[in-house]
C-alpha positions as CSV (number, residue, x, y, z in Angstrom):
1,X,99.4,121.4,119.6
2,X,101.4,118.4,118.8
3,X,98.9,115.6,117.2
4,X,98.3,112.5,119.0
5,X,100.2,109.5,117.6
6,X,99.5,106.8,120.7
7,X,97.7,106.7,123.8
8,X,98.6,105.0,126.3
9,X,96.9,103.8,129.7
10,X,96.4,107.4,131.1
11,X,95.4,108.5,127.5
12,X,92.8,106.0,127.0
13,X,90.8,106.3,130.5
14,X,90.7,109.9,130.1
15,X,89.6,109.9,126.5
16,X,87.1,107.4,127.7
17,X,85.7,109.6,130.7
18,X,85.1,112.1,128.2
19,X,82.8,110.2,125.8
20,X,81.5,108.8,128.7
21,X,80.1,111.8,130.2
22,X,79.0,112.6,126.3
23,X,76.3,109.7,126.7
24,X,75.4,110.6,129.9
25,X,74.4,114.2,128.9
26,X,72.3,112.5,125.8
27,X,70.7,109.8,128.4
28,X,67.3,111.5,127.8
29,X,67.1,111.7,124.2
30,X,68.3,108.5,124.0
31,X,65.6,107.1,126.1
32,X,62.7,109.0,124.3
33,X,64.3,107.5,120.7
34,X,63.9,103.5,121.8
35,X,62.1,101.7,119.4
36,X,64.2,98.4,119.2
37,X,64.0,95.6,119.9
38,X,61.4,97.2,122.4
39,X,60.2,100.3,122.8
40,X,60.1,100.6,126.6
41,X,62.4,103.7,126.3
42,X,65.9,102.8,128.5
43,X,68.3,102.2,126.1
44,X,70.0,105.8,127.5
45,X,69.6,104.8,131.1
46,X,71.2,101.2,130.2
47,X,74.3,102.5,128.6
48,X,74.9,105.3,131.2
49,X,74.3,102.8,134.0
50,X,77.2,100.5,131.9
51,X,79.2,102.9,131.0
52,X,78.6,104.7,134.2
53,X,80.3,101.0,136.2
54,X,83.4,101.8,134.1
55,X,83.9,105.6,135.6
56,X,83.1,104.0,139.1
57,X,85.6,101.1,139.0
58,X,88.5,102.8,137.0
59,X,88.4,106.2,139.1
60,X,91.4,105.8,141.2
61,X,92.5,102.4,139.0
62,X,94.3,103.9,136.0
63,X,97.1,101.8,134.5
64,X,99.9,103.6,132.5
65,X,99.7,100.7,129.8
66,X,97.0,100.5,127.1
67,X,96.2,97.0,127.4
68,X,96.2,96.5,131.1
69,X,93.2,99.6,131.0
70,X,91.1,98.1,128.4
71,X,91.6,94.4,130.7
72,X,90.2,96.9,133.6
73,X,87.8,98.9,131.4
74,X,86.0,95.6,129.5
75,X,85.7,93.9,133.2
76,X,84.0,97.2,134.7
77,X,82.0,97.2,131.4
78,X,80.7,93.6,132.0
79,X,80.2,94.1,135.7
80,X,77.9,97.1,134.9
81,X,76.5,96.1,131.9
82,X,72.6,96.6,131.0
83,X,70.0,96.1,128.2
84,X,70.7,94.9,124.8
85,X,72.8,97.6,124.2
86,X,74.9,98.1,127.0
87,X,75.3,94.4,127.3
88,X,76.5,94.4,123.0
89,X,78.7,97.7,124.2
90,X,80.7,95.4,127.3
91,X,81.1,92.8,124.4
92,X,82.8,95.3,122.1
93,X,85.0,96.6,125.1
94,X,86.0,92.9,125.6
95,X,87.4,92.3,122.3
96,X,88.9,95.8,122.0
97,X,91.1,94.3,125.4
98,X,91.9,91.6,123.5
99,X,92.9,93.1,120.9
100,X,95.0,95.0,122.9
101,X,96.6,92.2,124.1
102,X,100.5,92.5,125.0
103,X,100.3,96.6,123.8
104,X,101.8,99.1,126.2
105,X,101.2,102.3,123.5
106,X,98.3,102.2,120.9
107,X,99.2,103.8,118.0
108,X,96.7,104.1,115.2
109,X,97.2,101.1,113.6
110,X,96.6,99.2,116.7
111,X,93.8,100.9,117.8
112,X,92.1,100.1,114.3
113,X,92.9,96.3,114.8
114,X,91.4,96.4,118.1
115,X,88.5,98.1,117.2
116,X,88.1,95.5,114.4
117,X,88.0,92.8,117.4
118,X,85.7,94.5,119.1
119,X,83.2,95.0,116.2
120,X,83.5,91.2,115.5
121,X,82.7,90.3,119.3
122,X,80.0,92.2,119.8
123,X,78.5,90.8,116.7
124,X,79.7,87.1,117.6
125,X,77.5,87.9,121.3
126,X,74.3,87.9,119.4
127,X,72.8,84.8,118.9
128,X,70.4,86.5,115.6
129,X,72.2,89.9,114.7
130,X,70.2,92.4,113.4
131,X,71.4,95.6,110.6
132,X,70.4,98.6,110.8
133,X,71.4,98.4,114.8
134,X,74.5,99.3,117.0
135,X,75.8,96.4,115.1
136,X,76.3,97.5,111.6
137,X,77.4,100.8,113.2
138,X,80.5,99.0,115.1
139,X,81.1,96.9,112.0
140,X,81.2,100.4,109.5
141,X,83.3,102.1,111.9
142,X,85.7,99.5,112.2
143,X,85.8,98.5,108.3
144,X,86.6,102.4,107.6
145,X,89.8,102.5,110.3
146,X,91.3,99.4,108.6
147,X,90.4,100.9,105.0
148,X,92.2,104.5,105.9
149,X,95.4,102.8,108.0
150,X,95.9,100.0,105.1
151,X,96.3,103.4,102.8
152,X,98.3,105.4,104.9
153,X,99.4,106.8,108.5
154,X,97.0,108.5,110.6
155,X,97.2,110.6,113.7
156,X,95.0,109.8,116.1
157,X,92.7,113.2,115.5
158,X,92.6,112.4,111.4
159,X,91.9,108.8,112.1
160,X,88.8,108.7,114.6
161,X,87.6,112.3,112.8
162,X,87.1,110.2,109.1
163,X,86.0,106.8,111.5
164,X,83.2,109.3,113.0
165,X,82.4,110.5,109.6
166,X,81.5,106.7,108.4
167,X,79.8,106.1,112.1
168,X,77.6,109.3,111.3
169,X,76.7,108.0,107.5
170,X,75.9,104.3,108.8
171,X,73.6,105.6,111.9
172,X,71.6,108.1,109.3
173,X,71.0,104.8,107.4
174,X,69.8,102.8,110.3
175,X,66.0,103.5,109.3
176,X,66.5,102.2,105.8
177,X,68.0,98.7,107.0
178,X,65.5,98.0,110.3
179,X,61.3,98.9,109.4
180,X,60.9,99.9,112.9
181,X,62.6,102.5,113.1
182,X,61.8,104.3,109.4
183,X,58.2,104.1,111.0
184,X,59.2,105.6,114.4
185,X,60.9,108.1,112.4
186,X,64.2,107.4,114.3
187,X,67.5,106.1,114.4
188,X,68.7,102.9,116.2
189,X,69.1,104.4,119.9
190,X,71.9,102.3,120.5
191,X,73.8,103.4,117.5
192,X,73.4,106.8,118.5
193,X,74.7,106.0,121.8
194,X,78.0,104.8,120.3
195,X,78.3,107.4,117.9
196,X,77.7,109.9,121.1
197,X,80.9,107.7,122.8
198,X,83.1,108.4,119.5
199,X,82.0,111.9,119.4
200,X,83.2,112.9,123.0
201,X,86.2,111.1,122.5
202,X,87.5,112.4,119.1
203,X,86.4,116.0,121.2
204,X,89.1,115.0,124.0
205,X,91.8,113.6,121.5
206,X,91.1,116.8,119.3
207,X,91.1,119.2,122.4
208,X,93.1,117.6,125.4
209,X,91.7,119.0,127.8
210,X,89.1,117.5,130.0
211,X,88.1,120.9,132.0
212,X,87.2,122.8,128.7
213,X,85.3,119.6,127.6
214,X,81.9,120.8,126.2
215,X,79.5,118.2,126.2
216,X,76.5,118.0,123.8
217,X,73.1,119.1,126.3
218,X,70.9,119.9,123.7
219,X,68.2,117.1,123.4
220,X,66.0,117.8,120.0
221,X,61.9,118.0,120.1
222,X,60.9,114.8,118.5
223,X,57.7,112.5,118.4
224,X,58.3,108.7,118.1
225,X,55.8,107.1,116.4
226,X,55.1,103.0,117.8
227,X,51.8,102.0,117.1
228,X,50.7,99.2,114.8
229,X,48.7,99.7,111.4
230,X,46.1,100.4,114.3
231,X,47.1,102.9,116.3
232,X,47.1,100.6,119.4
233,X,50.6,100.4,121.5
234,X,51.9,96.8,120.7
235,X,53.9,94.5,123.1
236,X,56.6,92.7,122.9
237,X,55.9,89.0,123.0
238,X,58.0,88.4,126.0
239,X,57.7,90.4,128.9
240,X,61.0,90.4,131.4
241,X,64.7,92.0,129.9
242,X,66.6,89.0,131.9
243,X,69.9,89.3,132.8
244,X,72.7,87.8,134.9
245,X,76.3,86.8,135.2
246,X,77.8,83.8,135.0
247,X,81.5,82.5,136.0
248,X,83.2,79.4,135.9
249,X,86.7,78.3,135.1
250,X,85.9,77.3,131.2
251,X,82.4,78.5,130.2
252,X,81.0,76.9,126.7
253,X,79.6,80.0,125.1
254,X,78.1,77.8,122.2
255,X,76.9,75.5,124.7
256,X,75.3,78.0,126.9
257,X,73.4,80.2,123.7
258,X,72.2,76.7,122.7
259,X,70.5,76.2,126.2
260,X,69.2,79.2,126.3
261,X,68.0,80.1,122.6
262,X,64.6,78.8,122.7
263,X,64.0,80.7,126.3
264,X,62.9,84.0,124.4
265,X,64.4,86.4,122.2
266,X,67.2,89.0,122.1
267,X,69.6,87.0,123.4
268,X,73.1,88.2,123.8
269,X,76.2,86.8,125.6
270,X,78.7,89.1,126.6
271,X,82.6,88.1,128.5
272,X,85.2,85.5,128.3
273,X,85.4,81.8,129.3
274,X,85.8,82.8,132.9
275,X,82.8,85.5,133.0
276,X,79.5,85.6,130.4
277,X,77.1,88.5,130.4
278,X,73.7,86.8,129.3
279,X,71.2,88.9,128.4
280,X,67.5,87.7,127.2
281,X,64.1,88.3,126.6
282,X,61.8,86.1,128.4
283,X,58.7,85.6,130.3
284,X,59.9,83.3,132.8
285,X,63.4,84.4,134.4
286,X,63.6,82.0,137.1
287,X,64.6,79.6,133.6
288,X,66.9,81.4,132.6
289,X,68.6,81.3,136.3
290,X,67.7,77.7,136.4
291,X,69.6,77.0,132.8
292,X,72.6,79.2,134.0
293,X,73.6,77.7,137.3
294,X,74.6,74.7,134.8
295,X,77.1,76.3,133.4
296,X,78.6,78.3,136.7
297,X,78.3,80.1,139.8
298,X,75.4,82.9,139.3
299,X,75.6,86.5,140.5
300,X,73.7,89.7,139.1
301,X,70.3,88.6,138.8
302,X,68.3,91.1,136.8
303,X,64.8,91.0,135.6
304,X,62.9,94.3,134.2
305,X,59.2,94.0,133.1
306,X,59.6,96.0,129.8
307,X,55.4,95.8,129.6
308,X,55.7,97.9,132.4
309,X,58.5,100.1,131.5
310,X,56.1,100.9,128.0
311,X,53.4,101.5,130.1
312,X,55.3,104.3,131.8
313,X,57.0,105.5,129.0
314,X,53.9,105.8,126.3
315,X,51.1,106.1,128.9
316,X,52.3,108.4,131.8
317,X,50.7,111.9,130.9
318,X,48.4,111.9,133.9
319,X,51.0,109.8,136.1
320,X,53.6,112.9,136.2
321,X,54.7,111.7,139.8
322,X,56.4,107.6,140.0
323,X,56.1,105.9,143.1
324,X,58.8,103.7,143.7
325,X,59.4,100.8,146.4
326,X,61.2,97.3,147.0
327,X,59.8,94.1,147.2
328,X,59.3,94.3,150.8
329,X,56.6,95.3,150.1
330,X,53.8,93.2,149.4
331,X,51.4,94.6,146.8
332,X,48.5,92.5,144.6
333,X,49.2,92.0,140.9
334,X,46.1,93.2,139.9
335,X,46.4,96.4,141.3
336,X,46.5,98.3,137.7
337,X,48.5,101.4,140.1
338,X,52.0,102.4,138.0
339,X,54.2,101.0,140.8
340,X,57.8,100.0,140.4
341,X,60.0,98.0,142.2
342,X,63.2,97.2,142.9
343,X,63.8,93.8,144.3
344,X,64.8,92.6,147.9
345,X,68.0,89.6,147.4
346,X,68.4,87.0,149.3
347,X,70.9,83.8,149.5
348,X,71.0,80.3,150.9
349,X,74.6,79.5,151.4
350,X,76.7,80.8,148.3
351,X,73.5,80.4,146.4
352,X,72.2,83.5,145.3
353,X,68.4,85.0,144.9
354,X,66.2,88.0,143.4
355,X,62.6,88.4,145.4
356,X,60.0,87.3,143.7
357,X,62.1,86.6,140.1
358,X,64.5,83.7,140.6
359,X,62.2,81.6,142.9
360,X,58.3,81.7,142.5
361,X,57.0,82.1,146.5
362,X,56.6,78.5,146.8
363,X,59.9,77.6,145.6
364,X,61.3,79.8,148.3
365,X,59.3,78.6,151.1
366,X,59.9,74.9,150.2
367,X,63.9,75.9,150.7
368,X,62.9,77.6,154.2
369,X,61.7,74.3,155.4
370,X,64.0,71.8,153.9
371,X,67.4,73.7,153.1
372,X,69.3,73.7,156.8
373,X,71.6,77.1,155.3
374,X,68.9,79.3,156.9
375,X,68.8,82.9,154.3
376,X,70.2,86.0,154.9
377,X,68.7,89.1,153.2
378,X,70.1,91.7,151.7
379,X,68.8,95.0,150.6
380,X,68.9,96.3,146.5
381,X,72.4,98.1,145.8
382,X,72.4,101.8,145.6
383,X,73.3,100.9,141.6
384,X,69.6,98.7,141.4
385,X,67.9,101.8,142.8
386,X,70.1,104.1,140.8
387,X,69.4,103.0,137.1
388,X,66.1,102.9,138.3
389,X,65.7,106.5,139.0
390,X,67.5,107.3,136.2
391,X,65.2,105.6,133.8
392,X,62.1,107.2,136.1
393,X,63.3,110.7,135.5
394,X,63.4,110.5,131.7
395,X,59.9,110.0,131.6
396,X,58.4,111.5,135.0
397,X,58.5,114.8,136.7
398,X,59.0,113.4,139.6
399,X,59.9,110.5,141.9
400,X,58.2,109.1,145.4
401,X,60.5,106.0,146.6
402,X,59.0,104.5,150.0
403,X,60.8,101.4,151.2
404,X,61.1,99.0,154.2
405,X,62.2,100.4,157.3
406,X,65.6,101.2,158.2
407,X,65.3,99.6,161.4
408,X,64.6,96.7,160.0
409,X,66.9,96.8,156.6
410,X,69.2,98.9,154.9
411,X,66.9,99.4,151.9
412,X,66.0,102.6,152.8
413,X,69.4,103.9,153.1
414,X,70.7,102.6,149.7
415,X,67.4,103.7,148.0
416,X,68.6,107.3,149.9
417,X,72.5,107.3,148.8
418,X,70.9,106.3,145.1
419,X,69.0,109.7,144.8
420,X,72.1,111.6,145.5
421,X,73.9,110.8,142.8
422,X,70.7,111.3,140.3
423,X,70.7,114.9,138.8
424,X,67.9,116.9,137.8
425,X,65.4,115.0,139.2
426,X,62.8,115.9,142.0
427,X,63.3,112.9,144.5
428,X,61.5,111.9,147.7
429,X,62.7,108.8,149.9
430,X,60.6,107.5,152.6
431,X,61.2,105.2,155.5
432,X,57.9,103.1,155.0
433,X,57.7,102.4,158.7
434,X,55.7,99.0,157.6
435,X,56.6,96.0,156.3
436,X,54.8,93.5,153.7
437,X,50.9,94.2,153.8
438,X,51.5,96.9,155.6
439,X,53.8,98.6,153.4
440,X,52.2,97.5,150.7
441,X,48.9,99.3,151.8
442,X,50.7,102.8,152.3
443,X,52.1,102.3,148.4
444,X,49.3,101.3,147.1
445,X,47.3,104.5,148.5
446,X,50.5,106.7,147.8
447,X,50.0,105.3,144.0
448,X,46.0,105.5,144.3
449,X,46.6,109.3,144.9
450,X,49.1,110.0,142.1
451,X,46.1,108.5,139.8
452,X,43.3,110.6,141.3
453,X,45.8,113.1,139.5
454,X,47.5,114.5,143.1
455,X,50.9,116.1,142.6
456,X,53.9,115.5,144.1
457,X,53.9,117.8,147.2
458,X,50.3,116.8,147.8
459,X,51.7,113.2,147.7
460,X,54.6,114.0,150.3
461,X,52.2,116.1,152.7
462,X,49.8,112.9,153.0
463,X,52.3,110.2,153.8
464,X,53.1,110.9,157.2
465,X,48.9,110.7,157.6
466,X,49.0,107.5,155.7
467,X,51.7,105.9,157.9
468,X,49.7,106.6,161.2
469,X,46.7,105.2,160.2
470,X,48.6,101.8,158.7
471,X,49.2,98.9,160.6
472,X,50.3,95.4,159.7
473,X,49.9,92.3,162.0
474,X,51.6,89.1,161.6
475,X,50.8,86.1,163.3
476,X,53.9,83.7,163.5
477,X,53.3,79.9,163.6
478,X,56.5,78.8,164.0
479,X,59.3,80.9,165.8
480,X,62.0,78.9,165.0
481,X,62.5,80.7,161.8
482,X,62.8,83.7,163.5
483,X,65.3,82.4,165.8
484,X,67.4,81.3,163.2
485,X,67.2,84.9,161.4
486,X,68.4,86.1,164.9
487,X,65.6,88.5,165.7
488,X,64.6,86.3,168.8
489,X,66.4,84.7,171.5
490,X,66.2,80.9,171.5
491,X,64.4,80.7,175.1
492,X,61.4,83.2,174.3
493,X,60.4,80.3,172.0
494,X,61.2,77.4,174.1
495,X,58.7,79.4,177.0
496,X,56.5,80.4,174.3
497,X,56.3,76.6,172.6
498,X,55.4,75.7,176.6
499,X,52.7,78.4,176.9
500,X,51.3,77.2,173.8
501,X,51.1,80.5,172.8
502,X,52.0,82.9,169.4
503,X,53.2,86.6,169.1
504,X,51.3,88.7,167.5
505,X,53.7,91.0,165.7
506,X,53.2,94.6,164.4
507,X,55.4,97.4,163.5
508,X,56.3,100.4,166.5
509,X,56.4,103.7,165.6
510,X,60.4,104.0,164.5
511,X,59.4,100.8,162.3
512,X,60.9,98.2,164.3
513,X,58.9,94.8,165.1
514,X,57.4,94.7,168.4
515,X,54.9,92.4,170.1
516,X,51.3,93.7,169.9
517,X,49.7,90.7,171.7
518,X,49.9,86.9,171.8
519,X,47.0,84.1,170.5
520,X,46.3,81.2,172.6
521,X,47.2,77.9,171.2
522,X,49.1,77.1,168.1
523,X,46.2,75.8,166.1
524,X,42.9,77.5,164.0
525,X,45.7,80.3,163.7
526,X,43.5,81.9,160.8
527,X,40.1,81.8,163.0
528,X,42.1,83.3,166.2
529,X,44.1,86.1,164.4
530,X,40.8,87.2,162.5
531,X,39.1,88.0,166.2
532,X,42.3,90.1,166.9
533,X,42.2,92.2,164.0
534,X,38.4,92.7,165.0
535,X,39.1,94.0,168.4
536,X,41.6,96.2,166.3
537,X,39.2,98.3,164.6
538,X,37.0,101.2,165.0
539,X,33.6,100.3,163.9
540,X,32.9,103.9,162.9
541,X,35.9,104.2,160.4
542,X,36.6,102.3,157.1
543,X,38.9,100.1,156.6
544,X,40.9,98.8,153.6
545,X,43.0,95.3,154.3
546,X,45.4,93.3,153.1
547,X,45.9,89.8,153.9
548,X,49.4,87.8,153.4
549,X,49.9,84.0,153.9
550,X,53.4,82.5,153.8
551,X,52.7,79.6,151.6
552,X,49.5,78.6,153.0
553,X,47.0,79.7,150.8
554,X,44.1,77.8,152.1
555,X,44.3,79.8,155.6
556,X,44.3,83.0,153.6
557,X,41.8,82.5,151.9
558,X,39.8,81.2,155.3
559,X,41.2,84.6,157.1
560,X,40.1,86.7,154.2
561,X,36.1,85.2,154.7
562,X,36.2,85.7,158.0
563,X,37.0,88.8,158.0
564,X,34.7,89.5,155.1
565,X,32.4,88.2,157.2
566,X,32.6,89.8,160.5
567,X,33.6,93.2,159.8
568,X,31.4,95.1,157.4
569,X,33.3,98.4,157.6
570,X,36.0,96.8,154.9
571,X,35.6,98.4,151.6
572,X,38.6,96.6,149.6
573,X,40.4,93.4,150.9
574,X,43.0,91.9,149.0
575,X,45.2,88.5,149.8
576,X,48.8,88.0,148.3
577,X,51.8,85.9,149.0
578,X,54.1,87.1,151.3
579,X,57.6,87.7,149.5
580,X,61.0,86.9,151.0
581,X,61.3,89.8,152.7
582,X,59.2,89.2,155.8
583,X,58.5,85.2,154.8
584,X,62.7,84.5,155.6
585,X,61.7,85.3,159.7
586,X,58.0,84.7,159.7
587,X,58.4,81.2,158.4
588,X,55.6,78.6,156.5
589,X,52.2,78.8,157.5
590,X,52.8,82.4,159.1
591,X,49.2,84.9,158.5
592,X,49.7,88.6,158.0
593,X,46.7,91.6,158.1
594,X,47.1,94.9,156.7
595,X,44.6,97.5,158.2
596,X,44.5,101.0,156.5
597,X,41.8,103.0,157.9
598,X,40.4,105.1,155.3
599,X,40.2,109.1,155.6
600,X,36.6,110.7,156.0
């Protein structure tokens, strides 16, 4: 076989796919060998999600010139990009297209100067770089390419087969540069991802031939090691990974990593003056969104609660089923049930929102009532639900995934095209049939269950129980929110208004909202939708219930004492917010019950 002296467009995205699908087959052990900078065990699932973006946008997009694929490949990268590491990896792609810049055929020597740009970016995104990381493995790399083409001239197969060689040496040295990881007994995750990218690329370039590709399954036994001179589980000190896009016509990177330095930790930006990747650890994201919008338009809101995603990595021996659901759902905080969730978006105009992350419940109400752009909703992307699965399965048997109905949203559905394209996981969706309370009731018992140590088909067989005996009732206060959402016509609120009277809305047995009564008078709403709940329930059954306010706490918390009061077959009653979800059409001042009658 002739050897490879320059790759061009073509050359490039299939040399790509192939160390692409390397990192994907090494997801797992990637996942199980995060340490740093927190151990909540998704560096795999962030760099396959990233690198995963590239493979979706470039599929039927390849250009026959090198430099106008990397342009495509570093804006896919960005688009996509995840975590620390996957974020530091879209960086790298970025300078390795600018580098590229004006080149219709890399040749060796090129590539090594563009992979030089690319080391230097990704370093340049980190506002405190850290060795022994994905950094100083980039930066070894590239120094040896330059080192071997300033001595002579390389095919492509001699070139990346000594780079690899250097990669391999730098990533075994990671533990003696970063404490962390010499006590976890690993190397840097994100190194090893890298060096996995190299290694099914030099396999392509060696080999060319993408259908005889072998790709490296084997995922070695190994015990990390995390705790502190204790043996307790230690956390980082800020809780969300934050992360969103930002786009403008001249963005101040300097300015921007000022603004945001103080915000938290681990803070990388990733792109060009037009589009920045930021990427930060902090306990308050709806900052970081605030700090942003300064700077540009905002799109891509991202928050994940990495105390969480330790919990379930570190603590999930018993819990070998995940329940899953969106923030349609609402659940109480203090639940202590393993439950994840994918957030419910929302915009006001061109402004863009995450559920529950870039507005706290008040903030969003107070826009209801002021802001005359009324919302619109929209449900997660099969991507949000897809990374999350994919972390999920790396450290669970199992997945249950109920969501808000799909007559009311399309969350179900994208949570259901999501699980198709997972592999090798056991996944259940479920159309929730509730909504708010209500759904939040039928996760919280699906959760309760997985606890008690049920498996997953005992899980599944129950649900269909747990929807039938689950009801949710929401008394609206002022219907012209839900006119404006369109879900009523404009004259069922001028009759009702002259009536002086207020639906009583539940869910029907497809999941759709229909009316289950009405309360007389629009006042003492808290005192009148109490007695209706009471002529709701059996007295010979127990009951567990939920109550929801939309940003009238006060009224919940008169609701909740009522019923307290009244009904003494209630063995748990919680009161929450009520999210966007159900808060864009129910409207301020708005009461919601959730009743879940217990089993015998």
């Amino acid at each position: 076989m002739n050897k490879i002296t320059y790759l061009d467009g073509t050359r490039l995205h299939r040399a790509l796919v192939a160390g692409v699908n390397n990192v994907l087959s090494r997801q797992e052990y990637l996942n199980k060998i995060n340490v740093f900078p927190v151990p909540d065990g998704d560096t795999g699932t962030n760099m396959a999600f990233t690198l995963t973006s590239i493979l979706d946008s470039t599929k039927k997009r390849v250009h026959p010139r090198a430099d106008d694929m990397l342009a495509l490949i570093a804006d896919a990268a960005l688009d996509g990009a995840r975590g620390n590491s996957g974020v530091i990896l879209a960086q790298f792609f970025q300078g390795l297209s600018d580098g590229a810049a004006g080149v219709e055929k890399m040749t060796p020597k090129y590539f090594a100067k563009a992979v030089q740009f690319g080391a230097e970016y990704a370093r340049e995104a980190l506002a405190e770089p850290k060795e022994g990381t994905i950094l100083t493995v980039l930066t070894d790399f590239s120094n040896r390419l330059i080192e071997l083409i300033q001595v002579q001239s390389h095919d492509f197969e001699g070139l990346l087969e000594q780079g690899i060689n250097e990669a391999e040496r730098s990533l075994d040295n990671t533990p003696n540069l970063l404490a962390v990881l010499k006590k976890a007994g690993v190397v840097d995750a994100g190194a090893q991802g890298f060096v996995d990218l190299l290694h099914g690329i030099f396999n392509f370039i060696k080999d060319g031939d993408l259908k005889s590709f072998k790709i490296d399954f084997q995922i070695p036994e190994i015990e990390v090691d995390i705790t502190n001179d204790k043996g307790e589980m230690e956390y980082s000190e800020f809780q969300y990974c934050t992360e969103c896009i930002v786009e403008n016509t001249n963005i101040n990177h300097k300015d921007l990593r000022e603004a945001l330095q103080s915000e938290g930790d681990s803070l990388v930006i990733a792109g060009s003056k037009k589009k920045a990747k930021i990427h930060i650890h902090v306990n308050e994201p709806v900052k970081v969104y605030d700090i942003c919008k300064k700077f540009g338009a905002v799109t891509g809101e991202k928050a994940d609660d990495m105390w969480q995603q330790q919990d379930s990595v570190h603590s999930h021996a018993s819990k070998k089923v995940a329940i899953v659901t969106d923030s349609g759902a609402d659940i109480p905080e203090d639940s202590g049930l393993d439950i994840h969730v994918v957030p419910v978006r929302y915009n006001f105009g061109n402004v863009g929102y995450v559920d529950k992350l870039s507005q706290t419940n008040e903030e969003f109400y107070q826009e209801l009532a002021t802001n005359p752009e009324h919302p619109k909703t929209s449900q997660p992307t099969p991507g949000d639900f897809r990374r999350q699965y994919q972390f999920l399965q790396s450290h669970y048997d199992s997945i249950i995934s109920i969501h808000l109905p799909h007559a009311m949203s399309g969350t179900y559905q994208s949570a259901l095209n999501a699980s198709k394209r997972v592999d090798d996981s056991t996944i259940s969706v479920n159309d929730g049939l509730s909504a708010s309370v209500g759904l939040g009731l039928i996760v919280l018992r699906a959760a309760e269950m997985v606890k008690e140590g049920k498996g997953f088909n005992d899980v599944n067989a129950a649900l269909p129980t747990i929807f039938d005996t689950t009801q949710i009732y929401l008394a609206v206060k002022d219907l012209s929110y839900v006119v404006k959402g369109g879900r009523l016509p404009g004259w069922v609120k001028k009759v009702a208004d002259i009536l002086r009277i207020r639906p009583v809305l539940t869910t029907k047995a497809d999941g759709s909202m229909g009316a289950a009564g009405v309360l007389k008078g629009t006042k003492n709403l808290a005192e009148k939708l109490s007695v209706f709940v009471s002529n709701k329930l059996d007295p010979n059954s127990t009951y567990t219930i939920s109550i929801g306010h939309c940003n009238v706490p006060e009224d919940g918390e008169r609701l909740k004492a009522l019923i307290e009061k009244n009904q003494k077959n209630v063995d748990a009653i919680h009161l929450m917010e009520i999210g966007c979800a159900l808060g864009v059409h129910a409207g301020p001042g708005s009461l919601g019950v959730g009743v879940q009658k217990k089993r015998p």
